[in-house]
OpenMM code with the backbone's topology and positions (N, CA, C; nanometers):
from openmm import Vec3, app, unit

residues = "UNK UNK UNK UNK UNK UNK UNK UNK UNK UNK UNK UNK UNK UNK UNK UNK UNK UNK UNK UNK UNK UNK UNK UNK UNK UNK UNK UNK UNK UNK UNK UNK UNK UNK UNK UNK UNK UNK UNK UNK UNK UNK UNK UNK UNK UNK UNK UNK UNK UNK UNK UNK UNK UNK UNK UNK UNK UNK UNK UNK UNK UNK UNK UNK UNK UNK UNK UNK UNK UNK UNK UNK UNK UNK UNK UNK UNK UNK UNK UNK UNK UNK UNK UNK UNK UNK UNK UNK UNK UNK UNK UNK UNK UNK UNK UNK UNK UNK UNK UNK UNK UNK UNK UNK UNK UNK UNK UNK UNK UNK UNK UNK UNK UNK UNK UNK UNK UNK UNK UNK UNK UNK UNK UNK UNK UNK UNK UNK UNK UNK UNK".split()
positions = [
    Vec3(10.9896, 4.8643, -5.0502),
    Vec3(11.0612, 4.7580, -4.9837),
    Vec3(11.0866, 4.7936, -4.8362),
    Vec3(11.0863, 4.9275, -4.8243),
    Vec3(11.1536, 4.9563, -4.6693),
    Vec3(10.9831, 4.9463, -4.5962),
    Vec3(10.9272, 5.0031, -4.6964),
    Vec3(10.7541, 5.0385, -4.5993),
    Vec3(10.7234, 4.8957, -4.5594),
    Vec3(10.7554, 4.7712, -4.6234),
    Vec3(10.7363, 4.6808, -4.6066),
    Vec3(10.7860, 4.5948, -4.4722),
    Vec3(10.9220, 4.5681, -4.4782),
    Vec3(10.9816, 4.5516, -4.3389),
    Vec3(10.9080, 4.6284, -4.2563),
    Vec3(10.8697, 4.7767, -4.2375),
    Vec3(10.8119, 4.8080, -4.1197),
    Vec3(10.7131, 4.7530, -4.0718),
    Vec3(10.6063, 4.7294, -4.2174),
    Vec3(10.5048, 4.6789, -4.1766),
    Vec3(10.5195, 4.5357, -4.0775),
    Vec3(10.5916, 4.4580, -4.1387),
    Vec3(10.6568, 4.3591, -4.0952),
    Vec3(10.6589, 4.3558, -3.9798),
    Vec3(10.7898, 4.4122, -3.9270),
    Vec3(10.8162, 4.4436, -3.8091),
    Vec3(10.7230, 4.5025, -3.7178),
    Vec3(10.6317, 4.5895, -3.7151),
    Vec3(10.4927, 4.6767, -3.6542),
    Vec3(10.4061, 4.5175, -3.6450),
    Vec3(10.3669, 4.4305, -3.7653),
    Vec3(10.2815, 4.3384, -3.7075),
    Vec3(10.3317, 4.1952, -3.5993),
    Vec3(10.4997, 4.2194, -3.6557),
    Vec3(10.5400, 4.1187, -3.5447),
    Vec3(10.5430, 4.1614, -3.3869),
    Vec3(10.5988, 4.3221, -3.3843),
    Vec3(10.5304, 4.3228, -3.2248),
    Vec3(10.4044, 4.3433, -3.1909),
    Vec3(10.2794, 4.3822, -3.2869),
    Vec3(10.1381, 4.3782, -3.1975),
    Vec3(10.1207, 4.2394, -3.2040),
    Vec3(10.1413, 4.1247, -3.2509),
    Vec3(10.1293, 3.9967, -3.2541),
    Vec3(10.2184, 3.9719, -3.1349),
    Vec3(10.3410, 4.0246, -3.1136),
    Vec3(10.3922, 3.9599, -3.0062),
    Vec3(10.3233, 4.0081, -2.8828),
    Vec3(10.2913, 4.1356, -2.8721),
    Vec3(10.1925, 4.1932, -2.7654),
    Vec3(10.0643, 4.1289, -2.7210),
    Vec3(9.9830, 4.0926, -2.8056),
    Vec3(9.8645, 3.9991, -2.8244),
    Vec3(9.8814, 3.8682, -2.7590),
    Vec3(10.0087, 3.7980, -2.7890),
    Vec3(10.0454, 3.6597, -2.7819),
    Vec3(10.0165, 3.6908, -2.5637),
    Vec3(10.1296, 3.7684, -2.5554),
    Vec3(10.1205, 3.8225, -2.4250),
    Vec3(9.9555, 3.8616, -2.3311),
    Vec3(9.9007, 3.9167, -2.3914),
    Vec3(9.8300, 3.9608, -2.3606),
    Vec3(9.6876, 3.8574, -2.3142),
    Vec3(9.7038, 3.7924, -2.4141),
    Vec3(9.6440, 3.6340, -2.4416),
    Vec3(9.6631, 3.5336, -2.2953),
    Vec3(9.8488, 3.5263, -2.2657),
    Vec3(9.8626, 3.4665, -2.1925),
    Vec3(9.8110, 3.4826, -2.0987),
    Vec3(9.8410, 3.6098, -2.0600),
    Vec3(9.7778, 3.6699, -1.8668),
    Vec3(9.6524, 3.6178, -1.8830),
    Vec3(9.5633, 3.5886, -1.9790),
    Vec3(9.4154, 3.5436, -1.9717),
    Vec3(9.4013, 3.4415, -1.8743),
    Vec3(9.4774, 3.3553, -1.8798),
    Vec3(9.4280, 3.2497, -1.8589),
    Vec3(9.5616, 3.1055, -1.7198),
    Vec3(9.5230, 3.0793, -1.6404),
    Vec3(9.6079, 3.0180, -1.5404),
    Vec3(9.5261, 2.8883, -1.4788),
    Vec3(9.6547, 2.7731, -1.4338),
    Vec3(9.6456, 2.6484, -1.4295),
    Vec3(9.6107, 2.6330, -1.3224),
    Vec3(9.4689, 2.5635, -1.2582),
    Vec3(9.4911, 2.5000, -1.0988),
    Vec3(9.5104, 2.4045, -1.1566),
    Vec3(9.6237, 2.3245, -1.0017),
    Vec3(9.6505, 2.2083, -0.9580),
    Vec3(9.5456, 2.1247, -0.9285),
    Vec3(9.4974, 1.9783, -0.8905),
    Vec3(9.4147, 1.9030, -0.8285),
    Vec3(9.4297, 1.9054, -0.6538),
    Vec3(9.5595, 1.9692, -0.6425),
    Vec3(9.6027, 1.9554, -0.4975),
    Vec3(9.5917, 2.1269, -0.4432),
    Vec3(9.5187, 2.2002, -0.5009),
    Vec3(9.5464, 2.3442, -0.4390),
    Vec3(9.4475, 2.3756, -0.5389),
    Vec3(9.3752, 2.5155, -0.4192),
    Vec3(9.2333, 2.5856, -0.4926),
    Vec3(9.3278, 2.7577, -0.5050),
    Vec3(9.2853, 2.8436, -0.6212),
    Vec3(9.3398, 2.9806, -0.6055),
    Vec3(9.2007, 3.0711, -0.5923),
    Vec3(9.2450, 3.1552, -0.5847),
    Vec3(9.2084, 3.3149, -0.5334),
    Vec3(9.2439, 3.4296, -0.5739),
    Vec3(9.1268, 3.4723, -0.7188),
    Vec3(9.1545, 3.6182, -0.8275),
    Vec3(9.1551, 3.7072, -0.7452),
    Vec3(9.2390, 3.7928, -0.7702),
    Vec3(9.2349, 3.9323, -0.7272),
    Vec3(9.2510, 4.0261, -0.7855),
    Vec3(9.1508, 4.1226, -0.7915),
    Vec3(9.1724, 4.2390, -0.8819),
    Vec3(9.1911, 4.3590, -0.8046),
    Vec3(9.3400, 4.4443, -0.7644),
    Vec3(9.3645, 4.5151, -0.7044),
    Vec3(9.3550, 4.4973, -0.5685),
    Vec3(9.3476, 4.4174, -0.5601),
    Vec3(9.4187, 4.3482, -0.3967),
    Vec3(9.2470, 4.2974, -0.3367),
    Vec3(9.1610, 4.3539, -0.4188),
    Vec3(9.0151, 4.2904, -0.3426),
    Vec3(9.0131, 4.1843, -0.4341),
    Vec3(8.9170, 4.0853, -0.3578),
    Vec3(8.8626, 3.9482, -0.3933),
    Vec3(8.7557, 3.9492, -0.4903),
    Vec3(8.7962, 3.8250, -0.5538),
    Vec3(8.7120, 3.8478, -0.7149),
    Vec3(8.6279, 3.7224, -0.7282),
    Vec3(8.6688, 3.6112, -0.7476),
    Vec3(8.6189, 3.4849, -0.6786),
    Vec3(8.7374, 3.3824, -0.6062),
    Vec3(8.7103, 3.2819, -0.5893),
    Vec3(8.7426, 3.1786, -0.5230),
    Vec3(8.7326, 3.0588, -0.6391),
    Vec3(8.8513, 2.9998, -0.6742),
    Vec3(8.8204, 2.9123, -0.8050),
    Vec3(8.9024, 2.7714, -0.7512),
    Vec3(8.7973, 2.6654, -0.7145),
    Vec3(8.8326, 2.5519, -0.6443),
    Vec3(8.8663, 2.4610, -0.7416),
    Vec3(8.7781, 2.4741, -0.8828),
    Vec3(8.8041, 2.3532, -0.9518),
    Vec3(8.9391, 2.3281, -1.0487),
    Vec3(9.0085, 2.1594, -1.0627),
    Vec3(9.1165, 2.2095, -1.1056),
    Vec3(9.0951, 2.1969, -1.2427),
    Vec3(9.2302, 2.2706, -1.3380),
    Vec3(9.1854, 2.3287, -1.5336),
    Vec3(9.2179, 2.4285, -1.5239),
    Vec3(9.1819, 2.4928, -1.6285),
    Vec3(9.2236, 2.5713, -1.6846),
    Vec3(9.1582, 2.7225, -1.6837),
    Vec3(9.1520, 2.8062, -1.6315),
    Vec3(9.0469, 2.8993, -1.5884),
    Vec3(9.0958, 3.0492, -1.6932),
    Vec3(8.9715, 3.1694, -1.6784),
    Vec3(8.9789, 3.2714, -1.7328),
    Vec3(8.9763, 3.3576, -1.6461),
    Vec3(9.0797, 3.4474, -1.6699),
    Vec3(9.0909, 3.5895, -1.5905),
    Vec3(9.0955, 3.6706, -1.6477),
    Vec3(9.1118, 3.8114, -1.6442),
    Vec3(9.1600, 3.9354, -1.7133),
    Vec3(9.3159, 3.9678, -1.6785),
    Vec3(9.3470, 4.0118, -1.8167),
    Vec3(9.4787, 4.0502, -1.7439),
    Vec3(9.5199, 4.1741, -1.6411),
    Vec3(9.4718, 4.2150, -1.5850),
    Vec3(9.4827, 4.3261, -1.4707),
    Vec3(9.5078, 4.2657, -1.3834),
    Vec3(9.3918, 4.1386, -1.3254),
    Vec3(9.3693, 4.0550, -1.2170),
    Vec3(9.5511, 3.9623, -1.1774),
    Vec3(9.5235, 3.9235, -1.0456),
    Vec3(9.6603, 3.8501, -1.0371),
    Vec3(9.5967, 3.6776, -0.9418),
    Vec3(9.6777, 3.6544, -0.9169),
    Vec3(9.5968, 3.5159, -0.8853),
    Vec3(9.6781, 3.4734, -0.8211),
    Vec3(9.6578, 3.3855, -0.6604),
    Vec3(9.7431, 3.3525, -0.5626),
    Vec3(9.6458, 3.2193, -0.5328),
    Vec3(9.7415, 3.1126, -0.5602),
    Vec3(9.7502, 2.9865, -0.5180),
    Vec3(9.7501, 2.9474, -0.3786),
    Vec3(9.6908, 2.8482, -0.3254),
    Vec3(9.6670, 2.7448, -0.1760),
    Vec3(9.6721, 2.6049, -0.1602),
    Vec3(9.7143, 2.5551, -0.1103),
    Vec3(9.7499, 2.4003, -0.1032),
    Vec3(9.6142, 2.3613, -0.0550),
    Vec3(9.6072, 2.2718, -0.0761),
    Vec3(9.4137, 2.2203, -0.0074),
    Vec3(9.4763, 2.0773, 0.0965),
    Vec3(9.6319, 2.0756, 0.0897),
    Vec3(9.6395, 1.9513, 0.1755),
    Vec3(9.7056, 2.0170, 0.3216),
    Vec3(9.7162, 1.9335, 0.3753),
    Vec3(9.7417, 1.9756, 0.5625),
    Vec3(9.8518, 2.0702, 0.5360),
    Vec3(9.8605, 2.1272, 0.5948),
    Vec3(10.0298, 2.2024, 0.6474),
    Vec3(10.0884, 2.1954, 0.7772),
    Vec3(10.2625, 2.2068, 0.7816),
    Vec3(10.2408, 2.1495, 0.8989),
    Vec3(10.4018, 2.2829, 0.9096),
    Vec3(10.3187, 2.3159, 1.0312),
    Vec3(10.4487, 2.4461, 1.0383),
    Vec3(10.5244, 2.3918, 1.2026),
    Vec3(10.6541, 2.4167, 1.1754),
    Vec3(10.7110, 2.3560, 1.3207),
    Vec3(10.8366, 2.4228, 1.3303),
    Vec3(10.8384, 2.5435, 1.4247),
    Vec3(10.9340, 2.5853, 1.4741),
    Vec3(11.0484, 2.5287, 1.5146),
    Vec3(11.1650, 2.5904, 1.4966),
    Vec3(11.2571, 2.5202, 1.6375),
    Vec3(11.2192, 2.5699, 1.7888),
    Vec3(11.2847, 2.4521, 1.8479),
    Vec3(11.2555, 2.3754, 1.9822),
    Vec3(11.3220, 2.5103, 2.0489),
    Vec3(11.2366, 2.5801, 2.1451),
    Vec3(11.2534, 2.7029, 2.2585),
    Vec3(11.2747, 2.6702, 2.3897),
    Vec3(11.4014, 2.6894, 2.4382),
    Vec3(11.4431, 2.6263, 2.5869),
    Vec3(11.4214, 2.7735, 2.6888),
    Vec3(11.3157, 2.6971, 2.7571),
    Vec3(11.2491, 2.7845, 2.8552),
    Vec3(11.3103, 2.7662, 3.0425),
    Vec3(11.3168, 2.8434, 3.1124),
    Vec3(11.3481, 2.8413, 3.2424),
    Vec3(11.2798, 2.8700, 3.2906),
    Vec3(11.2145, 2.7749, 3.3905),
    Vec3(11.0933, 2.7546, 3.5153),
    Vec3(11.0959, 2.8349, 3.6364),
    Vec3(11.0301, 2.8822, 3.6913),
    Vec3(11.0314, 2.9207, 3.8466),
    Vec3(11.1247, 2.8940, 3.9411),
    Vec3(11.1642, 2.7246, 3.9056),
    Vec3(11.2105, 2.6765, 3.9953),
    Vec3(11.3624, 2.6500, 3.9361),
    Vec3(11.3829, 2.6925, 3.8263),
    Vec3(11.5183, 2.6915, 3.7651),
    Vec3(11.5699, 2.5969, 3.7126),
    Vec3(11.4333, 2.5355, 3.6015),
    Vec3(11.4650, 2.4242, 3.5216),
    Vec3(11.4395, 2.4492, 3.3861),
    Vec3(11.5559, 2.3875, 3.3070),
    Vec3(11.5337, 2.3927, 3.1861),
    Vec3(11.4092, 2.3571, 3.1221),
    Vec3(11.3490, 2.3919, 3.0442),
    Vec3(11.2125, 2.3355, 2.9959),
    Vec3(11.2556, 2.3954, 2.8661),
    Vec3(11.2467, 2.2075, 2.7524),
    Vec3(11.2607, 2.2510, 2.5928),
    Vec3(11.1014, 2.2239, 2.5516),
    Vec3(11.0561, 2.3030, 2.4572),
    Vec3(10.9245, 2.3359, 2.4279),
    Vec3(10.9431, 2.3262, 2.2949),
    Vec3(10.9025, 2.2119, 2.2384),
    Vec3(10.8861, 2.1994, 2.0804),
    Vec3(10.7566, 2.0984, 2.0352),
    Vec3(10.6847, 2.2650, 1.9552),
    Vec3(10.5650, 2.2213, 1.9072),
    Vec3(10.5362, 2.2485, 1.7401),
    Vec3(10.4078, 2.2126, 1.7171),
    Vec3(10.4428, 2.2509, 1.5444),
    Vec3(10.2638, 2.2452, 1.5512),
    Vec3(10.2115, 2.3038, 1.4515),
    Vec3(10.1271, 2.3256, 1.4276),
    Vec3(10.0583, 2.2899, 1.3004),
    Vec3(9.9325, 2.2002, 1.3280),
    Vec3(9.8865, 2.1954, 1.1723),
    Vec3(9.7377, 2.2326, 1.1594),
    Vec3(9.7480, 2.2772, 0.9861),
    Vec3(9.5913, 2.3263, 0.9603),
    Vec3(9.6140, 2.2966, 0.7968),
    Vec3(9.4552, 2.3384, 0.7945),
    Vec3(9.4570, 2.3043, 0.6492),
    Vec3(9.3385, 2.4498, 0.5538),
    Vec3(9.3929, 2.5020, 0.4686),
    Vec3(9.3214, 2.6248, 0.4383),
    Vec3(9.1549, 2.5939, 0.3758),
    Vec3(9.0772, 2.6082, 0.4089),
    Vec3(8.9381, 2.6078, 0.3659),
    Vec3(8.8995, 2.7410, 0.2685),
    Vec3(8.8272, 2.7264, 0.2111),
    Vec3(8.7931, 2.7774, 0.0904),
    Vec3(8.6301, 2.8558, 0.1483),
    Vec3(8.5985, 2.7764, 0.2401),
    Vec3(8.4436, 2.8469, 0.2844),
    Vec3(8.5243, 3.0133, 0.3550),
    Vec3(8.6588, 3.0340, 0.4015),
    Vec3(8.7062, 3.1306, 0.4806),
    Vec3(8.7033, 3.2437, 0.3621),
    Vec3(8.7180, 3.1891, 0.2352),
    Vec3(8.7175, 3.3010, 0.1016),
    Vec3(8.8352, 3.3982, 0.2009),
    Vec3(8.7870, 3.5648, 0.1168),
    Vec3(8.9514, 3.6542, 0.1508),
    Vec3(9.0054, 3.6269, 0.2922),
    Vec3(8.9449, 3.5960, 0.4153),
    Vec3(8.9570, 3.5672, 0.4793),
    Vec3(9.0711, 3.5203, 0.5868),
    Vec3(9.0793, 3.3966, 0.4775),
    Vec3(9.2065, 3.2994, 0.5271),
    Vec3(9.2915, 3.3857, 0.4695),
    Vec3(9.3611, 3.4454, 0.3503),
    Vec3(9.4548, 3.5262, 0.3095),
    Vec3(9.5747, 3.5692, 0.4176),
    Vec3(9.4276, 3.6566, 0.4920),
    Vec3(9.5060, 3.7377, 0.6371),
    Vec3(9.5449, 3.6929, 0.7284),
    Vec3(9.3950, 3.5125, 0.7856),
    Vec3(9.4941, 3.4438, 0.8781),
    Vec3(9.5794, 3.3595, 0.8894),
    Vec3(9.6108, 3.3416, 0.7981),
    Vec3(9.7442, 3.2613, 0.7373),
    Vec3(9.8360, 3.3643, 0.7896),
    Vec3(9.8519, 3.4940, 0.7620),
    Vec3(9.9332, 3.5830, 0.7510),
    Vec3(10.0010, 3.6443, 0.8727),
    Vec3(9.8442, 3.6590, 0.9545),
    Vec3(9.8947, 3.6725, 1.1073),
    Vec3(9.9032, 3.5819, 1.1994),
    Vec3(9.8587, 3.4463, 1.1695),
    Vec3(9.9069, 3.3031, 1.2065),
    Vec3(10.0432, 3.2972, 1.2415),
    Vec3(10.1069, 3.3143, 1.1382),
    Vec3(10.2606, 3.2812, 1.1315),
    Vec3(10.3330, 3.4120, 1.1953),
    Vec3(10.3184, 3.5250, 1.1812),
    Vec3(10.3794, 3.6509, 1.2495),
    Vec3(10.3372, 3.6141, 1.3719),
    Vec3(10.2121, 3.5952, 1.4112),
    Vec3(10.1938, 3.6167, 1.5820),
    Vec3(10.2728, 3.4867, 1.6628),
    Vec3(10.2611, 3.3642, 1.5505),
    Vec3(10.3204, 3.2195, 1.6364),
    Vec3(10.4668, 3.2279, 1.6583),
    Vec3(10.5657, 3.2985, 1.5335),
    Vec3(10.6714, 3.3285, 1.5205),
    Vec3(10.7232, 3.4565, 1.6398),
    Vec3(10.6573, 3.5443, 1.6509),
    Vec3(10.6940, 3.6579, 1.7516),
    Vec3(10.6444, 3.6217, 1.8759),
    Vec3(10.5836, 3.5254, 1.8946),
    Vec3(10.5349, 3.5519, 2.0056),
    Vec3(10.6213, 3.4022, 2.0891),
    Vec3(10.6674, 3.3645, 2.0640),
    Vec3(10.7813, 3.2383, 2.1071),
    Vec3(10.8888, 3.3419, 2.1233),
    Vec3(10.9384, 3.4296, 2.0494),
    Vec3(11.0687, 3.4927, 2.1115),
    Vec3(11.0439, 3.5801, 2.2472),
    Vec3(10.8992, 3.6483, 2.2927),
    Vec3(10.8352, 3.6749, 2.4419),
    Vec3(10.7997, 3.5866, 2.4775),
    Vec3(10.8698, 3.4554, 2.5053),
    Vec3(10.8177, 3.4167, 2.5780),
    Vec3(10.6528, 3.3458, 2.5751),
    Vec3(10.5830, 3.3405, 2.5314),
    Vec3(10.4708, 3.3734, 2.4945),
    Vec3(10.4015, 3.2209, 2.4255),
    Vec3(10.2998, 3.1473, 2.4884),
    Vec3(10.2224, 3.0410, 2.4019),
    Vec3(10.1027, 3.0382, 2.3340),
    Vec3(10.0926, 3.0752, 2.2588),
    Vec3(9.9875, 3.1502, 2.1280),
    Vec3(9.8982, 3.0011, 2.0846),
    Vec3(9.7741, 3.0028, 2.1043),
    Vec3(9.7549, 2.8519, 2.0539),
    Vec3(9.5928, 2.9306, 1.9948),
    Vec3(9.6432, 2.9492, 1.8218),
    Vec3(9.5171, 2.8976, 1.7728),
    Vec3(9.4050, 2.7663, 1.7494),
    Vec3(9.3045, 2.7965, 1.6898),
    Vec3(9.2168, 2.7098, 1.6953),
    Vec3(9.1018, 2.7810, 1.5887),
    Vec3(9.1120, 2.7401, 1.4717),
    Vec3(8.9817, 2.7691, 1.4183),
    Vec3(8.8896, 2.7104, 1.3494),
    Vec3(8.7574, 2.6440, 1.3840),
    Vec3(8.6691, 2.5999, 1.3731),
    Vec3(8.5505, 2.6783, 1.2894),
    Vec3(8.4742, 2.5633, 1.2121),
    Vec3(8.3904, 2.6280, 1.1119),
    Vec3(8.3173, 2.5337, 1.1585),
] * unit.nanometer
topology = app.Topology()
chain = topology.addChain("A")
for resn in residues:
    res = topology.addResidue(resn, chain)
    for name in ("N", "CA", "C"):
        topology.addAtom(name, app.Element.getBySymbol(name[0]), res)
């Protein structure tokens, strides 16, 4: 009777382990956003279509909006040569492409650090990237 409960108990957690294990398999795209497997921080594929997809569980998976973005600082009041106020409010939009693969990851990444730091020097940073 006791060997029994163990057994019990021993198959309810490799079943609960499994159940788990099962899950990490597998993750949802949206119709409105493409993701990007990664296995140990390198690029594995690029998975645009939306459903239901297969991964391994090691791998981790980072989501992208496929519609515009629109990033917009607050408004930076600048002083001229001539000792005039100048308010400077701009915002920026893009939209992530999928042809950029690991790519975009990073310029997304230093997009926003360089646009963000570089308004507190003073500083007008104007990307542009074309495919």
């Amino acid at each position: 009777m006791v060997w029994d409960r163990k057994r019990l108990a021993l198959a309810f957690v490799v079943g609960l382990m499994a159940l788990i294990v099962v899950w990490r398999c597998f993750f949802i795209v949206d119709e409105t956003e493409w993701a990007v497997v990664l296995r140990f921080g390198k690029l594995v594929k690029v998975v645009e279509d939306a459903g239901l997809h297969f991964r391994l569980p090691i791998d981790s998976v980072r989501k992208f909006d496929k519609r515009l973005q629109v990033y917009n600082p607050p408004a930076t009041e600048f002083l001229t040569g001539d000792k005039k106020n100048l308010v400077l409010d701009v915002y920026v939009v893009w939209r992530m492409l999928t042809q950029l693969g690991g790519k975009a990851l990073a310029t997304l990444s230093v997009l926003r650090r360089e646009f963000t730091t570089s308004f507190g020097r003073n500083w007008l940073l104007v990307w542009a990237i074309t495919i």
